[in-house]
C-alpha positions in Angstrom: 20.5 39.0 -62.8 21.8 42.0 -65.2 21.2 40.4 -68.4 17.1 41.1 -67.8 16.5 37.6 -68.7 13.7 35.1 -66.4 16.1 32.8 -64.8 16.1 29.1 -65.4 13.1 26.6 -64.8 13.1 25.3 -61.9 11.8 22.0 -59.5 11.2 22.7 -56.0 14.4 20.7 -53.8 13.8 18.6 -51.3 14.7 20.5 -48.4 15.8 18.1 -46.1 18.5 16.7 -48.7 21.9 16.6 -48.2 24.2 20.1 -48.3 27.5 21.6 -49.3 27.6 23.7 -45.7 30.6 26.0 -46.3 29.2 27.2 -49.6 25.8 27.4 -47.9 27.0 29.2 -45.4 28.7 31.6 -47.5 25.3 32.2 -49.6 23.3 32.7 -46.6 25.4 35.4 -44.6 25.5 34.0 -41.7 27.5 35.5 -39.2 28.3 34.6 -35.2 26.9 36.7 -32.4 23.8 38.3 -31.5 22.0 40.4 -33.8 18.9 42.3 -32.5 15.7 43.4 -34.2 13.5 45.9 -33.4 9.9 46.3 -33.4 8.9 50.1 -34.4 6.6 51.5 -32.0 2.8 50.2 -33.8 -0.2 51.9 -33.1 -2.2 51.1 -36.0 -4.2 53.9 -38.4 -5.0 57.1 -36.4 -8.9 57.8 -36.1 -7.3 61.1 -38.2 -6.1 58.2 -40.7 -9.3 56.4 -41.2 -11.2 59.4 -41.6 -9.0 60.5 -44.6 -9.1 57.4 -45.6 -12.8 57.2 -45.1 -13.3 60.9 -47.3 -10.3 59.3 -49.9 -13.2 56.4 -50.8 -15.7 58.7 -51.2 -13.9 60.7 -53.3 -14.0 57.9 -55.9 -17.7 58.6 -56.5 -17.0 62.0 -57.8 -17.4 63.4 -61.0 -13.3 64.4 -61.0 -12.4 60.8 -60.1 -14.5 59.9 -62.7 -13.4 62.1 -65.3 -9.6 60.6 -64.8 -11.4 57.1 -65.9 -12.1 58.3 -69.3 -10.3 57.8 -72.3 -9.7 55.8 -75.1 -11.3 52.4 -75.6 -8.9 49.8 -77.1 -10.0 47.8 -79.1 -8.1 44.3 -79.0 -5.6 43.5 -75.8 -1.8 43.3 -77.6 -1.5 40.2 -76.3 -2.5 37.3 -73.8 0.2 36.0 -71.0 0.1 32.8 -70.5 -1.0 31.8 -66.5 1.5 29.2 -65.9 0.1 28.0 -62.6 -2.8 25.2 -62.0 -6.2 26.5 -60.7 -7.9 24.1 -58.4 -10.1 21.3 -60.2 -12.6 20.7 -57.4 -13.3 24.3 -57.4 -13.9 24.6 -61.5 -15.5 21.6 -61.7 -18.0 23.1 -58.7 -18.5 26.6 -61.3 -19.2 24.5 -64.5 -22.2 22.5 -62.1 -23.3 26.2 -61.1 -21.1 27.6 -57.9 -18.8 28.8 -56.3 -16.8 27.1 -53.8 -15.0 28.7 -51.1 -13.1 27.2 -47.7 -16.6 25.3 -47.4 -18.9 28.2 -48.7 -21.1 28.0 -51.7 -22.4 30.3 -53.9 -24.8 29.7 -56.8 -24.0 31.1 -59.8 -27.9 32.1 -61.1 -28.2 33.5 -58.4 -25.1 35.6 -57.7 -25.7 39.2 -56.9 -22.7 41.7 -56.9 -24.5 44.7 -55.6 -25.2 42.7 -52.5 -22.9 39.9 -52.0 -23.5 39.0 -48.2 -20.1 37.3 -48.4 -17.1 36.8 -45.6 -14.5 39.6 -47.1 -12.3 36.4 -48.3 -15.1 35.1 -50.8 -16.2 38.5 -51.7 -12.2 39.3 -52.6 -12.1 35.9 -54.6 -15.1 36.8 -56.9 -14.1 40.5 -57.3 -10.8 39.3 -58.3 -11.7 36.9 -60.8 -9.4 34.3 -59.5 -12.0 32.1 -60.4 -11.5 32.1 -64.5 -8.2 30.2 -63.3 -10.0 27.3 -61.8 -12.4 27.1 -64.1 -9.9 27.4 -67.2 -7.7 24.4 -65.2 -11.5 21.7 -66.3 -12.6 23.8 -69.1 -12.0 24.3 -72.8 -12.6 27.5 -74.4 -15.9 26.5 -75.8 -17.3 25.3 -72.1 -15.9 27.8 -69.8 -16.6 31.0 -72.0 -20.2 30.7 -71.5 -20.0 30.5 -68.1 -17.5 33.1 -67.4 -19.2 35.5 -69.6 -22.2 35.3 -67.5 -20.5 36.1 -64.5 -18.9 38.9 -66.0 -21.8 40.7 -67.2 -23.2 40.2 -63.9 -20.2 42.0 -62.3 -19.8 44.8 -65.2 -23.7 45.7 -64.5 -22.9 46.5 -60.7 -19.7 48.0 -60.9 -18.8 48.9 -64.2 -19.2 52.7 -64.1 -18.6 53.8 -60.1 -15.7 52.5 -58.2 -16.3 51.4 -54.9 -15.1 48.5 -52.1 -13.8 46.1 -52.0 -14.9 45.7 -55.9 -12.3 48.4 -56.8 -10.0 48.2 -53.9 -6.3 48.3 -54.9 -5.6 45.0 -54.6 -8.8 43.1 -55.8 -8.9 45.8 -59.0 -5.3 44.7 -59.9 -5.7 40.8 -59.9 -9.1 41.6 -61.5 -6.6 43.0 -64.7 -4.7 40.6 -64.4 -6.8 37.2 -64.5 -9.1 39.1 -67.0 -6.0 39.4 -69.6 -4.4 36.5 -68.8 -7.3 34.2 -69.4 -9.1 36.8 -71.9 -10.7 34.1 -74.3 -13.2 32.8 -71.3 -14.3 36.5 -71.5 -14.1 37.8 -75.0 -15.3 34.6 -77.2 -18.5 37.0 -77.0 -20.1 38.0 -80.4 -21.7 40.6 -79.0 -20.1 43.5 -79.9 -21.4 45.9 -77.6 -20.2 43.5 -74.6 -16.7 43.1 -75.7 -16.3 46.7 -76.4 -17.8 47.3 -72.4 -15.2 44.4 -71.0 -12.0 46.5 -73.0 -13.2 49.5 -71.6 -13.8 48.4 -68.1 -9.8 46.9 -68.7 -8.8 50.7 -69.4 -10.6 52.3 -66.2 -9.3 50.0 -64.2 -5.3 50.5 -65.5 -6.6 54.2 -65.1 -8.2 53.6 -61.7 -4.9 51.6 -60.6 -2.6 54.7 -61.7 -4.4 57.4 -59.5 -4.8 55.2 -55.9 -1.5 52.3 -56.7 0.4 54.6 -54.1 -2.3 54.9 -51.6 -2.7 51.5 -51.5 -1.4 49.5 -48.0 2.4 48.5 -47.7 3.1 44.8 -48.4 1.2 42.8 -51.4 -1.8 45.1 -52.0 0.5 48.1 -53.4 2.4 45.2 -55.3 -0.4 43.5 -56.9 -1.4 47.3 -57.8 1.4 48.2 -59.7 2.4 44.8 -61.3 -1.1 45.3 -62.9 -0.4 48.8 -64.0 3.2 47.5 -65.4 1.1 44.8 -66.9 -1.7 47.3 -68.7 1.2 49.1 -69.9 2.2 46.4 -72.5 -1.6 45.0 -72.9 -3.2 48.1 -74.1 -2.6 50.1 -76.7 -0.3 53.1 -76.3 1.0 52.2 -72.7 4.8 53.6 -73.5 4.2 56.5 -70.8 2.5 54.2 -68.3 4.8 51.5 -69.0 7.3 54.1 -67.8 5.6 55.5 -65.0 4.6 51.6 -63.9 8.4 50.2 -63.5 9.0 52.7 -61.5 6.5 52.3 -59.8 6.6 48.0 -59.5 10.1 48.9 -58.0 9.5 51.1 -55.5 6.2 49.1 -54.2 8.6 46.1 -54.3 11.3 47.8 -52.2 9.0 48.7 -49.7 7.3 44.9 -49.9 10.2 42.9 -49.1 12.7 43.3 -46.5 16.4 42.5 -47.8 16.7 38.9 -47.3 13.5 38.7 -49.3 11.1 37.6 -47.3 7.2 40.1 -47.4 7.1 42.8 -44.4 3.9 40.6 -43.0 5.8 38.3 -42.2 3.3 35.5 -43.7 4.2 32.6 -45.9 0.6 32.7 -47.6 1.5 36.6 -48.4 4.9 35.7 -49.4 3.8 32.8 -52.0 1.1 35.2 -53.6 3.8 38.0 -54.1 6.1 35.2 -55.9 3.1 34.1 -57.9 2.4 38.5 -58.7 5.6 39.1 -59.9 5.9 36.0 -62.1 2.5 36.7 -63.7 4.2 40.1 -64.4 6.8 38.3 -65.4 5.0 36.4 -68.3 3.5 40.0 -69.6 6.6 40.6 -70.9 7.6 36.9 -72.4 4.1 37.5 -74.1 5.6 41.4 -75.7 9.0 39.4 -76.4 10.6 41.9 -74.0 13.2 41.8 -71.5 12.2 42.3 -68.1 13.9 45.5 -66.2 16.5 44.0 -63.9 14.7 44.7 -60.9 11.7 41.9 -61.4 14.0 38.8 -61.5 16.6 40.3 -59.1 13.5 40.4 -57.0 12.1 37.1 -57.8 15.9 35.6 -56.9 15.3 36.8 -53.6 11.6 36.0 -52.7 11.7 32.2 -53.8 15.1 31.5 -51.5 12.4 33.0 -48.6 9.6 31.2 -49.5 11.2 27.5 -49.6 13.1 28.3 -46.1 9.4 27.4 -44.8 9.0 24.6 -46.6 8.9 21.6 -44.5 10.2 18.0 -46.4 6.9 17.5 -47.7 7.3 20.6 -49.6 4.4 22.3 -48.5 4.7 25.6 -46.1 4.7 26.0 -42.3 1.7 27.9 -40.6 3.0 31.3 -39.4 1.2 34.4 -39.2 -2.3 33.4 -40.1 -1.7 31.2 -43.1 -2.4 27.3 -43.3 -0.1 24.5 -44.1 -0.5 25.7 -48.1 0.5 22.3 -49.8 3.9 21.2 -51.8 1.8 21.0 -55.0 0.4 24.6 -55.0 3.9 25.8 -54.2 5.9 23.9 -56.4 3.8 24.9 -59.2 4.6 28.9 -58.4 7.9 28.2 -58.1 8.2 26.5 -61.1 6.6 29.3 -62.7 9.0 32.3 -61.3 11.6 30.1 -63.2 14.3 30.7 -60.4 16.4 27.7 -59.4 17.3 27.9 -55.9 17.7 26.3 -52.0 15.9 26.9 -49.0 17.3 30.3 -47.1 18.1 29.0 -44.0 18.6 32.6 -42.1 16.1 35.3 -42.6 17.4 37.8 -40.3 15.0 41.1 -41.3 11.9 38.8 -42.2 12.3 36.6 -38.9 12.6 33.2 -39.7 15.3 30.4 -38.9 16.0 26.8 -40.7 17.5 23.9 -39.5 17.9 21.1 -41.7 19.8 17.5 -41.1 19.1 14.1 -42.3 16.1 14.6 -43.4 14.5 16.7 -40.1 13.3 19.9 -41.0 13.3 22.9 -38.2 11.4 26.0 -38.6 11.6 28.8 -35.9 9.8 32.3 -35.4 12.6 34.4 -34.4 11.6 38.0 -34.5 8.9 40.4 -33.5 5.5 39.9 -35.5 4.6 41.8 -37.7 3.4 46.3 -37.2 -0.7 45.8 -37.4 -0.8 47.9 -40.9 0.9 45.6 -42.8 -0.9 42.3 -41.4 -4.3 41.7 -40.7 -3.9 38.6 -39.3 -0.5 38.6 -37.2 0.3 36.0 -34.6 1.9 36.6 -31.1 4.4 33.3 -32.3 7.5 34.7 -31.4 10.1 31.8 -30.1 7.8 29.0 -31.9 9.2 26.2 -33.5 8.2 23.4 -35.8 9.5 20.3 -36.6 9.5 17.9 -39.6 10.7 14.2 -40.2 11.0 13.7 -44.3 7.4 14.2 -45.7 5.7 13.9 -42.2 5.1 16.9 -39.8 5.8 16.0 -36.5 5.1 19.0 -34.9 3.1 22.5 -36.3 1.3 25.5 -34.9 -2.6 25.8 -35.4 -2.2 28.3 -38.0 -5.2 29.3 -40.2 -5.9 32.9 -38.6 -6.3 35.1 -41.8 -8.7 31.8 -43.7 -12.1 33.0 -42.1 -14.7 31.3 -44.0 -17.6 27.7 -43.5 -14.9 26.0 -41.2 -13.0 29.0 -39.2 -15.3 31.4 -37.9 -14.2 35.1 -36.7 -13.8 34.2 -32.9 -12.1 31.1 -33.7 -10.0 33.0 -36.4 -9.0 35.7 -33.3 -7.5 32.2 -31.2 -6.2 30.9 -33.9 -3.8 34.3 -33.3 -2.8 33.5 -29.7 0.4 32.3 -28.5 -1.1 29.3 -27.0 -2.2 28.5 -30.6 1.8 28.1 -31.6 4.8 25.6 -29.8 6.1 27.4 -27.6 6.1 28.7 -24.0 3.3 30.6 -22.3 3.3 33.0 -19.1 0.5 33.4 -17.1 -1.5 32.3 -19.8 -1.0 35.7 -21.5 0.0 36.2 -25.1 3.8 37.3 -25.6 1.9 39.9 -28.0 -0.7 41.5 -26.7 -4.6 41.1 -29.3 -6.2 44.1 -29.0 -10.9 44.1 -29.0 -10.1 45.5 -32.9 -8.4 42.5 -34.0 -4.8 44.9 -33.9 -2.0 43.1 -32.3 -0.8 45.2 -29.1 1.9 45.8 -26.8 4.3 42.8 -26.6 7.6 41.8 -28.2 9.9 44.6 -29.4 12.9 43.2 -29.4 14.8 39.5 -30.3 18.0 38.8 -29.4 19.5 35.9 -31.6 22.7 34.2 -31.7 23.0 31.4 -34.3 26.1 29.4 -34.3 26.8 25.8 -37.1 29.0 23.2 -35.5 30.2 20.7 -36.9 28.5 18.0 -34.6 24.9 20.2 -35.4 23.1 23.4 -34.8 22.6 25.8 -32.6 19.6 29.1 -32.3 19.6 31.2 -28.9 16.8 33.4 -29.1 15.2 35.6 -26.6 12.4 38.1 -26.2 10.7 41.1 -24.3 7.0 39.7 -24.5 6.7 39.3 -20.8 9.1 42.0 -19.8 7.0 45.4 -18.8 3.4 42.8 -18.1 5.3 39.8 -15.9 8.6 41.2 -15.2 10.4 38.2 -17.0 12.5 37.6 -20.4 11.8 34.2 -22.4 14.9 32.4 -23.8 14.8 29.8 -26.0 17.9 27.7 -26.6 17.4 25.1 -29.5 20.3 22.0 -30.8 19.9 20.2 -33.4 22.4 17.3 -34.0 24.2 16.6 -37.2 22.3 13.7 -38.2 18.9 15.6 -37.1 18.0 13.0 -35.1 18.0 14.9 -31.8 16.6 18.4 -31.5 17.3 19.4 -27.9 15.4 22.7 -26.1 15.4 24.9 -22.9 13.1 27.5 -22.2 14.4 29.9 -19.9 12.8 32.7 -17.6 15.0 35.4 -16.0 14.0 38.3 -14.1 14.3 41.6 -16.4 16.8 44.2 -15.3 15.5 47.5 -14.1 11.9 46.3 -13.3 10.7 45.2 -10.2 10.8 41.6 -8.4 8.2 39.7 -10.7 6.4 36.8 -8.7 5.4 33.7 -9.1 3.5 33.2 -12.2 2.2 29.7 -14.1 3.4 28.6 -17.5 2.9 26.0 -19.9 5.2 25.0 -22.9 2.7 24.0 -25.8 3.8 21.3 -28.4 1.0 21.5 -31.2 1.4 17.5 -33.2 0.5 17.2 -36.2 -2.4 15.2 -37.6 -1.4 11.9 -37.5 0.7 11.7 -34.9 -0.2 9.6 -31.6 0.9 10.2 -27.8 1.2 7.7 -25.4 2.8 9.6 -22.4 5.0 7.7 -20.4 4.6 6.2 -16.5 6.9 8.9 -14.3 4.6 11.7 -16.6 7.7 13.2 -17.8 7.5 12.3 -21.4 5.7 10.5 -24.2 6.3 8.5 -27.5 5.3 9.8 -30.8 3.9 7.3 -33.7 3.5 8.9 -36.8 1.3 7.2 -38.8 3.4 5.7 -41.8 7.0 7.5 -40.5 9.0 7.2 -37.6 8.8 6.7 -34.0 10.0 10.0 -31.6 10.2 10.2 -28.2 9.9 13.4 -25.7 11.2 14.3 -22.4 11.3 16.8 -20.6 13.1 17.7 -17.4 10.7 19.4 -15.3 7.1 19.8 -14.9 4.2 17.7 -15.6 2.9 16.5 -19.1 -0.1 16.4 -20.2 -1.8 15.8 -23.7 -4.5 17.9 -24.9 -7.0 18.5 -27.9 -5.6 20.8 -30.5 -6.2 21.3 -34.3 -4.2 22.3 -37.6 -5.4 23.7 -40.3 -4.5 22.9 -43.7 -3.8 25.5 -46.8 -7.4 25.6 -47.5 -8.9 26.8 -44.3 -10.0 23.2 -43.0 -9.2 22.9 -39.4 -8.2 19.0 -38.6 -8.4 17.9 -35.0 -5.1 17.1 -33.4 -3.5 16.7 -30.4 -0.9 18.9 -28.4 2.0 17.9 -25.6 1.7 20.6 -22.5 4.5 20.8 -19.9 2.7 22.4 -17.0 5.2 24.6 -14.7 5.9 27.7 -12.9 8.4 30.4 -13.6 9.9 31.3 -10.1 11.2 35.3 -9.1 15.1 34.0 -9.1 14.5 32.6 -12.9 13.7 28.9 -13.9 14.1 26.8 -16.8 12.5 23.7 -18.4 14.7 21.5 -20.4 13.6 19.3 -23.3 14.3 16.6 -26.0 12.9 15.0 -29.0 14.4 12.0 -30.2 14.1 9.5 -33.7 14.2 6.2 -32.0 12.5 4.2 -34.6 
């Protein structure tokens, strides 16, 4: 896009439906052969790091850091955006009868404290960030929700109004924080009090200031972009922003080159991260529709790129896969960011940089994790998930990983959170019971996967994906390859996993493994007789059936959890076998029959 213009409105496609594949193919880049990515070496933040980092905070208290904070007070905003996306109605309808809800927390409002919150970090961020005036604006008029919203606010301007601290003025949180304030500023400037309006205008300047002095500090990924999209948007909101507005494109750009790899897709590799960057930069997006101004060419260039990302992990229901911590987010929440980033676009079916691989046929969805996870600074939730799959028939999941690592809250506790991480938590095969990617005691993923070959290759009869990793190579002594077809008509998705002996290490021995199949809710097992396989009823849809040519099946408990944090008990297909020093391999199949 050079003409700086928001692209086109847009309805998400259903994508399972039918294709023009050359043209695709050609959009997509795909190429034949084996391309491999690499893992930099990750160690985490130094104890030297965190002790800067650790001195940086307290610098914040300071009479210099203040100083930078002070300035002129505005008097009016220049303009309100308009916040184009749905908040949730449960959840405002829960604030107007006095609380907060969160993934199964509640919090009354008389009695909210924001000196001492005594929240999990994901609530505390929530109510710091003000997300909440969304909800509550989605069931409330002006005249019902002001009331209430201006009671939170003074509550939070009386903690944290004059000395920045955590997480209240982290980058992240202080940057959604200007943005929900201006985008839904009549729930929290109706006030007649002049001395209170004048106190939330101010605390909208010291926070643009507070923004410009730590945007850069802030970590890789969507924190440093929600930071500078809210300095770009202070920059047209306040008064006399021409120098920051300046300083903040720049800034947007270079925190979004750094965000996204080049296919588009967000450097933590998460679909949760990846649908809140979409929904950042079209909310920056909408600052500048409010000015009248054209957008720099960088913001829908970028936006052209992210969506494509996003909807390759859509599965035909519309609603996102669960990789790297995040829940199975539903087709209504990201339908209604797409719609608003106004970009009209398909599915990406090859993410080489951010990882991911689509297959899509009459109507069966295929969704596989083919790349390392990602370094430990830029996710705080990453999943050892390399080689997983998932599968979808239409709008019914057929089969998912557990997701739900990074939703800690009532239903997902920290230790359940930490297995929620695990590679048994994700389809695919296990060694030894051992993750492919090492978790460290301090939640940091570890040693593991560095390197993915892949080889993708379209047919005309169907699909192929070849992938193999080094997650077992310096612990076990063995490679994992995973060969996946898909036919044309996507009614036969055919697998092997494969363990070879690395070269250059010694003879590995003979180790256990297990090839995990989480189903999805709804979806009942009845193994067959000769223990090799089992038919799959999925309530209201189709009728699958599994085989598999070695081992022994089993069918265990499992769960899934949804985009809200709610686990839901499921079940899960295990092939119990054993990978052998001269190599061995387990073939397997899942058929529509019905």
């Amino acid at each position: 896009m050079n003409d700086r213009r928001r692209l086109s409105p847009h309805s998400v496609p259903d994508p399972a439906g039918a294709k023009d594949f050359e043209a695709e193919k050609r959009d997509d880049g795909i190429e034949q052969g084996k391309r491999l990515i690499r893992l930099a070496d990750d160690k985490g933040l130094s104890l030297a790091q965190r002790i800067a980092n650790r001195f940086y905070l307290l610098s914040w208290k300071t009479p210099l850091h203040g100083r930078r904070l002070k300035g002129k007070y505005p008097l009016k905003l220049l303009a309100v955006p308009e916040d184009e996306i749905p908040g949730d109605a449960q959840t405002g309808q829960a604030i107007r009868a006095g609380y907060f809800l969160f993934r199964g927390m509640k919090q009354p409002v008389d009695t909210l404290d924001f000196g001492t919150l005594g929240l999990t970090p994901g609530f505390a961020d929530y109510l710091h960030g003000f997300r909440w005036l969304r909800d509550l604006s989605s069931v409330a008029t002006r005249e019902q929700g002001a009331p209430v919203a201006e009671s939170v606010m003074r509550k939070w301007l009386a903690a944290h109004a004059e000395v920045p601290d955590e997480p209240a003025w982290r980058a992240d949180n202080a940057g959604w924080r200007l943005l929900f304030w201006t985008a839904h500023a009549p729930l929290i400037l109706s006030s007649s009090d002049l001395v209170y309006r004048s106190l939330v205008l101010n605390c909208i300047a010291r926070t643009a200031r507070h923004l410009d002095q730590i945007a850069d500090k802030a970590p890789v990924g969507l924190p440093r972009l929600v930071a500078w999209g809210a300095i770009v948007a202070a920059s047209m909101l306040i008064p006399g922003g021409a120098a920051r507005k300046m300083f903040g494109e720049a800034g947007l750009k270079r925190a979004m080159e750094s965000a996204f790899h080049g296919d588009g897709g967000i450097v933590s590799r998460s679909p949760g991260d990846q649908l809140e960057a979409v929904m950042l930069l079209s909310m920056v997006a909408a600052v500048y529709d409010a000015r009248r101004e054209q957008a720099p060419a960088f913001l829908p260039d970028g936006l052209a790129r992210a969506v494509p990302a996003l909807l390759g992990l859509t599965h035909g229901d519309g609603g996102l896969g669960n990789w790297q911590g995040a829940g199975a987010i539903p087709p209504d929440r990201v339908q209604a960011v797409v719609q608003a980033s106004r970009v009209r676009t398909r599915p990406q079916r090859q993410a080489r940089e951010w990882g991911y691989q689509r297959l899509a046929a009459g109507g069966t969805v295929v969704q596989v994790d083919a790349a390392p996870p990602p370094v430990a600074r830029l996710a705080a939730a990453g999943c050892g998930s390399t080689g997983a799959i998932e599968i979808s028939d239409g709008p019914h999941r057929l089969i998912v990983n557990c997701g739900g690592a990074a939703l800690e809250g009532q239903w997902i506790p920290r230790d359940l959170a930490q297995g929620l991480r695990t590679t048994a938590a994700h389809s695919t095969l296990i060694l030894n019971d051992s993750n492919s990617t090492a978790l460290l005691p301090d939640g940091t993923l570890g040693k593991g996967v560095t390197e993915v070959e892949l080889n993708r290759q379209e047919l005309e009869n169907g699909s192929r994906v070849d992938i193999s990793h080094d997650g077992y190579v310096r612990r076990l002594g063995y490679v994992h390859r995973r060969l996946l077809l898909m036919s044309g008509d996507g009614k036969e998705i055919r697998g092997e996993d494969m363990l070879t002996p690395a070269e250059r290490r010694k003879k590995p021995g003979r180790l256990p493994l297990q090839l995990r199949f989480h189903l999805a809710p709804g979806v009942e097992p009845t193994t067959t007789a000769d223990g090799m396989g089992a038919l799959l009823r999925i309530d209201m849809g189709a009728l699958w059936q599994f085989r598999a040519s070695a081992g022994k099946l089993s069918v265990e408990e499992s769960l899934w959890v949804d985009g809200d944090g709610r686990p839901h008990g499921t079940q899960q297909l295990v092939v119990t076998g054993e990978a052998l020093p001269g190599g061995s391999s387990i073939g397997w199949l899942f058929k529509r029959v019905g």
